[in-house]
Structure formats: C-alpha cells, structure tokens
LUMTORVEX-894952 format. One record per residue: residue in three letters; chain; x, y, z of N, C-alpha, C, CB in turn; residue number from 1. Coordinates in steps of 0.2 Angstrom, whole numbers, padded with zeros to 4 digits. Each point is the difference from the previous one (the first is absolute). Glycine has a CB too. Layout:
<marlums>
['ALA'; 'A'; [X; Y; Z]; [X; Y; Z]; [X; Y; Z]; [X; Y; Z]; NUM]
...
</marlums>
This chain:
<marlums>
['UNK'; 'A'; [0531; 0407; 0068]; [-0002; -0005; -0005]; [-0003; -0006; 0002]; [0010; 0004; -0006]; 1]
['UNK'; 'A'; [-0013; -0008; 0002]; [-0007; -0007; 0003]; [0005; -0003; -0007]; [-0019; 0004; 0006]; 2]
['UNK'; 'A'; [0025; -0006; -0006]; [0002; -0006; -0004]; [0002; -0006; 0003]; [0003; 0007; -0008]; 3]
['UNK'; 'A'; [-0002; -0012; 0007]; [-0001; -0006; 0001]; [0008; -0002; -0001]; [-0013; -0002; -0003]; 4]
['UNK'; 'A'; [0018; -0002; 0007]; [0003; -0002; -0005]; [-0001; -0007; -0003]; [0006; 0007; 0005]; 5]
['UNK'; 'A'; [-0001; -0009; -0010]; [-0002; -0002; -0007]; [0000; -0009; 0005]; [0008; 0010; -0013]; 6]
['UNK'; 'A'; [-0003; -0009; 0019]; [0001; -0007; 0003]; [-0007; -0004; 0004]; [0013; 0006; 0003]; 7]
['UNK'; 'A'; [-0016; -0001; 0000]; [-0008; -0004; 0001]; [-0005; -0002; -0005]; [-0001; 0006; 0009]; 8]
['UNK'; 'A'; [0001; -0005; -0014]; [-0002; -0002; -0004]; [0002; -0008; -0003]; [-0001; 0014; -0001]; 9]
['UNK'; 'A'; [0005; -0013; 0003]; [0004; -0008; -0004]; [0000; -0003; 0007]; [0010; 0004; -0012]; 10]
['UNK'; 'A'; [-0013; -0004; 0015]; [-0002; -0005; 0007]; [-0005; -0004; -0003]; [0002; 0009; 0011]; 11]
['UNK'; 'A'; [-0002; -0016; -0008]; [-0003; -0005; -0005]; [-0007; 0001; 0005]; [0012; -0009; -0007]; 12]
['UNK'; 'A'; [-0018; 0008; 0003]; [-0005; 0003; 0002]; [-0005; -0007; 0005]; [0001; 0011; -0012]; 13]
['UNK'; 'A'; [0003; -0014; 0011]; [-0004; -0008; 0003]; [0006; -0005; 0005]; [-0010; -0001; -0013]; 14]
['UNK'; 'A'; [0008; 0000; 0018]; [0004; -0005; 0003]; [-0003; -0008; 0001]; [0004; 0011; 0005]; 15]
['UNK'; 'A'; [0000; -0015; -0009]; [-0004; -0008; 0001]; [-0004; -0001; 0007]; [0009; -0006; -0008]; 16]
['UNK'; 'A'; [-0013; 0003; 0009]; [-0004; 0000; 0006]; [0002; -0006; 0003]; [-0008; 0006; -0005]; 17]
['UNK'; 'A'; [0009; -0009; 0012]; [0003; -0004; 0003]; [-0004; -0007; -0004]; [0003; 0008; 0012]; 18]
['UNK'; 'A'; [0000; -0013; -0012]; [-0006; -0006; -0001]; [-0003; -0002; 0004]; [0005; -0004; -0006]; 19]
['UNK'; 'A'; [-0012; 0003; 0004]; [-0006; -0003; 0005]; [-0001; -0008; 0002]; [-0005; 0010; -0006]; 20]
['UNK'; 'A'; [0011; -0013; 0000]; [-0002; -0008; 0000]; [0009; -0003; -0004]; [-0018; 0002; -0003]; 21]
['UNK'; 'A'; [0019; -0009; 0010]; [0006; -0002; -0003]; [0000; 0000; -0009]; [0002; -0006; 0012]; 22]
['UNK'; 'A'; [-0007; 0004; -0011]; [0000; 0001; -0009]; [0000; 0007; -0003]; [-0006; -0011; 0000]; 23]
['UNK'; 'A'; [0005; 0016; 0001]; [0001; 0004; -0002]; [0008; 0002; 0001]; [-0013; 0001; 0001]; 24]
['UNK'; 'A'; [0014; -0002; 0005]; [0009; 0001; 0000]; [0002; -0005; -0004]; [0002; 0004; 0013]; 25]
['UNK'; 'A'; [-0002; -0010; -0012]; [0004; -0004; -0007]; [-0001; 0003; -0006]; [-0001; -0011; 0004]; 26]
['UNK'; 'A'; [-0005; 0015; -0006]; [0000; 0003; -0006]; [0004; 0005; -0003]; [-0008; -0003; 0003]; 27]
['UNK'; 'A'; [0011; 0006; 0004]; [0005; 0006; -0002]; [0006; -0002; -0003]; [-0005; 0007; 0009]; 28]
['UNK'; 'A'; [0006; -0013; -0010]; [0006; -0003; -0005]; [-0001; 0001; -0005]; [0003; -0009; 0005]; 29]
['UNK'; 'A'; [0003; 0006; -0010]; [-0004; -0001; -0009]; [-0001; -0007; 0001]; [0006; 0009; -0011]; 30]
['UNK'; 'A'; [-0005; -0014; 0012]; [-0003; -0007; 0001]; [0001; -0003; 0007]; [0004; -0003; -0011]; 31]
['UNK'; 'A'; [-0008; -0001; 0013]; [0001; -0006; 0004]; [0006; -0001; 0001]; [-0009; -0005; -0004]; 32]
['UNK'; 'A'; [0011; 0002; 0001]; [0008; -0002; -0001]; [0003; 0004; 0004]; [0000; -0003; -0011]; 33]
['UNK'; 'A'; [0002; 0009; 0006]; [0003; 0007; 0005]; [0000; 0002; 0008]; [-0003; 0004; -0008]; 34]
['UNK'; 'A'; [-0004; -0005; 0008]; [-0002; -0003; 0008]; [0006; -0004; 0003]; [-0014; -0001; -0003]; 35]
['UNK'; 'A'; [0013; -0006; 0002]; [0000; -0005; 0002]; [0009; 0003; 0000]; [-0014; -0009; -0002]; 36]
['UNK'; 'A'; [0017; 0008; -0003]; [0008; 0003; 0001]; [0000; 0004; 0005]; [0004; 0000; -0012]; 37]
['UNK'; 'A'; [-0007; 0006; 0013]; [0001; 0005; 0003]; [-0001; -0002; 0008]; [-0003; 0007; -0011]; 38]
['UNK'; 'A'; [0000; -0009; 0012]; [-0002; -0004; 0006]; [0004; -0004; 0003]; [-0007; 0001; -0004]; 39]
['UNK'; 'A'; [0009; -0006; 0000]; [0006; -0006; 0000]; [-0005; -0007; 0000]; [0010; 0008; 0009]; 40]
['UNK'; 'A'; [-0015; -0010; -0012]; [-0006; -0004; 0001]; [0001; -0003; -0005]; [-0008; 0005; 0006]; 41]
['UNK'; 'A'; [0004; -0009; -0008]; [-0002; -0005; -0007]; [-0005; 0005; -0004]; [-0001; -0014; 0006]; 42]
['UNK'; 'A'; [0000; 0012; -0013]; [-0003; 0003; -0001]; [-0008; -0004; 0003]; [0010; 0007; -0010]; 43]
['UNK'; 'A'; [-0010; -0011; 0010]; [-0010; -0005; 0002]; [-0001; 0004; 0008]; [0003; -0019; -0005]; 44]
['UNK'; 'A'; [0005; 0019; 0010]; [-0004; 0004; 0004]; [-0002; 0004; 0001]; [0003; -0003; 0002]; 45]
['UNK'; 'A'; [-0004; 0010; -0008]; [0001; 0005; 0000]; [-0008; 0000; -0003]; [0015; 0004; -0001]; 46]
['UNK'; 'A'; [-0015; -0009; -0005]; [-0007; 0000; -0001]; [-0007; -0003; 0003]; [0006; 0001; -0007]; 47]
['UNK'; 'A'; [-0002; -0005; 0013]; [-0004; -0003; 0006]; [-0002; 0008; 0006]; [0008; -0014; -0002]; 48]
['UNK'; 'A'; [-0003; 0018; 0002]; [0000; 0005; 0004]; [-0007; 0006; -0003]; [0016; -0002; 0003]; 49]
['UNK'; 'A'; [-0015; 0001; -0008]; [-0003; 0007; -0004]; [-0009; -0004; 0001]; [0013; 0007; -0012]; 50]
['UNK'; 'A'; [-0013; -0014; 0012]; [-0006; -0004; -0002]; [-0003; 0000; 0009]; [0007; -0010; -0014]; 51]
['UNK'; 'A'; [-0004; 0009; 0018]; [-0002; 0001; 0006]; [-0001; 0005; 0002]; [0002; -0007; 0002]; 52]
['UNK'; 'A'; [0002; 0014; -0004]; [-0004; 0007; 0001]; [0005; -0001; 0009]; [-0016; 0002; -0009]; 53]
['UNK'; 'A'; [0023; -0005; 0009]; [0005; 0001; 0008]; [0007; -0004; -0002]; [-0012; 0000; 0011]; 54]
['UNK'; 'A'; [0015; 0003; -0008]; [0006; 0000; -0002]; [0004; -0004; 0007]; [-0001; 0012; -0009]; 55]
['UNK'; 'A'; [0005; -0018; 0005]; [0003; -0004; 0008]; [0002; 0004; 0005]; [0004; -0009; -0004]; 56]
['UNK'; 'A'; [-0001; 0008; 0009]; [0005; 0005; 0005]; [0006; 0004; -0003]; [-0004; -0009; 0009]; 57]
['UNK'; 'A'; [0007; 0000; -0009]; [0007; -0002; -0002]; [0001; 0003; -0007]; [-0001; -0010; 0006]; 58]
['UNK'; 'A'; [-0003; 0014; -0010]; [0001; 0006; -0003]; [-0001; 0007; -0002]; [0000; -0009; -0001]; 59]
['UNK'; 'A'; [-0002; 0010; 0007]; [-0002; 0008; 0004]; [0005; 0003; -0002]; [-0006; -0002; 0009]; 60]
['UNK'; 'A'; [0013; 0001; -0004]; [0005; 0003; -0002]; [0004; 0004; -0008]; [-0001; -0009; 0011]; 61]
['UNK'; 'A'; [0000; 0002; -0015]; [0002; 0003; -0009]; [-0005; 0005; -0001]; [0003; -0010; -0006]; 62]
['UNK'; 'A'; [-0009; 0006; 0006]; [-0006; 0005; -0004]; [-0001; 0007; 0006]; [-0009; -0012; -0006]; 63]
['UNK'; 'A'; [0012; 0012; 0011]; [0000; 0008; 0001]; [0006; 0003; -0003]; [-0007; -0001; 0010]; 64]
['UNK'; 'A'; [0011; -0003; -0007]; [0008; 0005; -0004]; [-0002; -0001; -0008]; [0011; -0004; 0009]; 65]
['UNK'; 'A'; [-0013; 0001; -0014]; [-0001; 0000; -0006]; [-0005; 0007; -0001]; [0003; -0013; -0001]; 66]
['UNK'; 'A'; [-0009; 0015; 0004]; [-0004; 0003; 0001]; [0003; 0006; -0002]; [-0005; -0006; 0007]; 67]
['UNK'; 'A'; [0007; 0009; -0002]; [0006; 0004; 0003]; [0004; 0003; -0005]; [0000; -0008; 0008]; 68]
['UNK'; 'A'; [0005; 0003; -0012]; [0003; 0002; -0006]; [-0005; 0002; -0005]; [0009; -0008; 0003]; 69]
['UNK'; 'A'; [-0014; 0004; -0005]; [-0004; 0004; -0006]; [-0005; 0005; 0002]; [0000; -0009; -0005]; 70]
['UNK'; 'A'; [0002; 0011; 0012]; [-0006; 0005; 0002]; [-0007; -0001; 0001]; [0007; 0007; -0005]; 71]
['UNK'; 'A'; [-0007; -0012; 0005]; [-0008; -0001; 0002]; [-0001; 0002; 0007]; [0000; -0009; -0008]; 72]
['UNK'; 'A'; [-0006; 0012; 0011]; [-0001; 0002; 0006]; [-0005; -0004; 0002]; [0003; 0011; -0002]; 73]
['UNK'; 'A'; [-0004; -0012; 0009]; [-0005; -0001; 0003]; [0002; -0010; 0004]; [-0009; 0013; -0009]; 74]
['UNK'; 'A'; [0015; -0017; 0004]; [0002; -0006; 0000]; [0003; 0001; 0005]; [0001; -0004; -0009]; 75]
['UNK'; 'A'; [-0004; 0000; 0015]; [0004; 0002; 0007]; [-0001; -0008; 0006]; [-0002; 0017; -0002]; 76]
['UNK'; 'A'; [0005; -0017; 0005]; [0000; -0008; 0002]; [-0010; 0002; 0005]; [0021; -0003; 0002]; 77]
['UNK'; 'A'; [-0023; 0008; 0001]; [-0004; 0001; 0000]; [-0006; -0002; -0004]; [0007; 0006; 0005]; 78]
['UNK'; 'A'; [-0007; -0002; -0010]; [-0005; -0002; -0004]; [0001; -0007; -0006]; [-0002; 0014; 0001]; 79]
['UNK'; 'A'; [0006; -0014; 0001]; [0000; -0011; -0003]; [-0004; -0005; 0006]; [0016; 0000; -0006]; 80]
['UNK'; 'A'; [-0013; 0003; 0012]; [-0005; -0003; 0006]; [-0006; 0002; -0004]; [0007; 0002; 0012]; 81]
['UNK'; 'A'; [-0010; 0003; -0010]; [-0006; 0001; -0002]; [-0004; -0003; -0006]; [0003; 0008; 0006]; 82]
['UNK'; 'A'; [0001; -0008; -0012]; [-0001; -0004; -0005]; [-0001; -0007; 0001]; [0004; 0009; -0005]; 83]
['UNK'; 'A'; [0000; -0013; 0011]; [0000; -0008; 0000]; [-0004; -0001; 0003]; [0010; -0003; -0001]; 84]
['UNK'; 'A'; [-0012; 0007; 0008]; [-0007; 0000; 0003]; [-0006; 0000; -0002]; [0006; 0004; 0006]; 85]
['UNK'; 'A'; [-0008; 0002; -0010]; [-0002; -0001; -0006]; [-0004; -0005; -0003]; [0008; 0006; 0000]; 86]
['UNK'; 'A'; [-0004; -0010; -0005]; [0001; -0004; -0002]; [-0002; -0007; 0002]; [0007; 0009; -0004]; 87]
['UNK'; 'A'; [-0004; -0010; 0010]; [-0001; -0009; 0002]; [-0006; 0003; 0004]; [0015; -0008; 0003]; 88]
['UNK'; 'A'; [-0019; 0011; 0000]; [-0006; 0004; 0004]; [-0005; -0002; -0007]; [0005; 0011; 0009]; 89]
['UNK'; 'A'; [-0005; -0009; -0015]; [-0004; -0001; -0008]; [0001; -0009; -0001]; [0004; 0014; -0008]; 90]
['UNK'; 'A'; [0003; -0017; 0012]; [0001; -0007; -0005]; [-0004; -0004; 0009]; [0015; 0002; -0012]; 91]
['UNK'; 'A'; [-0015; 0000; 0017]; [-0006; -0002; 0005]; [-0007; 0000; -0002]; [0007; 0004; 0007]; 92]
['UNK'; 'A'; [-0008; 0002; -0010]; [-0009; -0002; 0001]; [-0003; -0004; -0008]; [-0003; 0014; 0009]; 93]
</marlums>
C-alpha cells in the first residue's frame, strides 16, 4: 500500500525563520512593552535597542532565555555579538 498517515499531513508546513535584525527579533513580541517586561528593561530601553538595531550586553542573558521560551531560533549570545558589531561598524562610518 502508498498511504500516508493522517499524522504528516498535520505537520505545520513552514518554520518562522531566524531574525535577521534586532528589530526584527523585538518584533516577534505583541508589543514593545512585552519586550521590554520580558527582558526585565524599561520599556524607552527596549525602544532605544530596536532603534539602534543592538542590544546592550547586560541584557543578552534575558533576551536569550526569553528567546528560548517563545522559541525563537537563531537568538544566541553569538549572533547579538554580531548584530552589535554590526551596528556600531554602520554608527562609525
């Protein structure tokens, strides 16, 4: 027999894609705000963070474990480096 079971089918056909940009990870909240709770931050830092496209140090730790919990992929103390490098390299030239 070529049947299928019923269970691959109901495999969800897309997986969110890592974010490309702090701002795009702050996006995977429903607000700002959310963010910034989740974080443990203000919310002005949170919109200072998303506005400079790099995230302080001293908040690596939340925003990955918060990551984490919502399943977001790819938030990793690595790629915040890369994103702050990034970032202050754009706020040099």
């Amino acid at each position: 027999m070529n049947e299928h079971p019923a269970s691959i089918s109901a495999l969800p056909t897309s997986i969110p894609a890592p974010p490309t940009s702090v701002s795009g990870l702050i996006g995977r909240w429903q607000s700002i705000g959310a963010f910034a709770a989740d974080v443990g931050c203000g919310y002005e830092a949170a919109r200072q963070m998303r506005r400079r496209g790099r995230i302080a140090p001293q908040h690596w730790p939340h925003v990955v474990a918060a990551s984490r919990r919502l399943g977001i992929a790819g938030a990793s103390y690595e790629w915040l480096a890369g994103c702050a490098a990034a970032a202050m390299q754009g706020e040099a030239a």
